[in-house]
C-alpha positions, 0 to 999 in steps of 0.5 A: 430269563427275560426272554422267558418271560417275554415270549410267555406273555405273548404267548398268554396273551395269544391263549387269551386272545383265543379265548376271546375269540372262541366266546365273542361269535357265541351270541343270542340274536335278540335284534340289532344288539345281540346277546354276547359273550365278549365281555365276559371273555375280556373281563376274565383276561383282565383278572388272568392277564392285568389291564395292560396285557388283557387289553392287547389280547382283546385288541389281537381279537379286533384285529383278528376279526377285522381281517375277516376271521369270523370271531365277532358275535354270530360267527361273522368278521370284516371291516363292515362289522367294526363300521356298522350299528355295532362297531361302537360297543366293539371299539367301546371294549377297548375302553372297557378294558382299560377302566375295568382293568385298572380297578382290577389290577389296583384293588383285585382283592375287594370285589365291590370296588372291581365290581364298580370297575366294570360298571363304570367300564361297561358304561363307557362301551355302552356310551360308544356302542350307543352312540354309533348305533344312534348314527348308523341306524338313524335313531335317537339316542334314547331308541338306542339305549332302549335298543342297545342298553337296556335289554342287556343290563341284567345278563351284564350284571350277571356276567359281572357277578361271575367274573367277581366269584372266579376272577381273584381266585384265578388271579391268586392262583396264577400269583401263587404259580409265579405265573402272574406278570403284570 
């Protein structure tokens, strides 16, 4: 049994990762910043995998992108896109995960506390992506939130607002399932 259960968690965790990979080169070029969809992908491999496995499935996506599969936004991949103006907000998503997915795992049932899960998560990716954004495109800081953040809050909120009306019922289901291994 314990085999099964391995080889069905790398297996959700690769379908997740797919997933990831399938909504992160969706993306609306708005500037140097472009709309993106990875959030919302990681956001529900959070709720479908727990914080521990949704975190490794967004890193399969990293690495899958660094080796120059064209998953990142706008169907592009490669070391240059981790290391230039948008590099921080996609090593941000790690951290991301790991806040949001400790507010999820620990409290998935009371959606005002995994809402503020991903604030405060999406805040720490902001802070990265802000920073590197500043240093690679030689701007100050508060150009770079003018920039990287603000525009992006609303479609953030929205994105949130989805995942918190389908998130539990998804992870509910896959508990009930016995399909949930956290």
């Amino acid at each position: 049994m314990k085999k099964k259960s391995n080889i069905y968690q790398m297996a959700i965790i690769g379908v997740m990762a797919a997933v990831i990979c399938v909504l992160g080169p969706l993306s609306i070029p708005i500037g140097v910043v472009p709309i993106s969809f990875t959030n919302l992908a990681i956001y529900f491999a959070l709720y479908t995998l727990g914080m521990k496995k949704g975190t490794v499935s967004y890193i399969v996506y990293m690495l899958v992108g660094f080796v120059g599969i064209p998953v990142f936004s706008g169907f592009t991949g490669g070391p240059s896109k981790l290391l230039g103006p948008t590099g921080g907000y996609l090593i941000g998503f790690i951290f991301m995960a790991v806040i949001t997915g400790f507010f999820i795992d620990t409290f998935f049932d009371k959606w005002y506390l995994c809402f503020i899960g991903m604030v405060l998560g999406t805040i720490v990716c902001c802070t990265f992506g802000t920073i590197w954004l500043s240093y690679q495109t030689h701007i100050s800081a508060s150009a770079a939130i003018a920039i990287g953040v603000i525009p992006f809050i609303p479609g953030d909120l929205a994105k949130m607002l989805i995942v918190i009306l389908i998130g539990p019922q998804i992870r509910r289901r896959l508990i009930k399932a016995n399909l949930f291994l956290a």
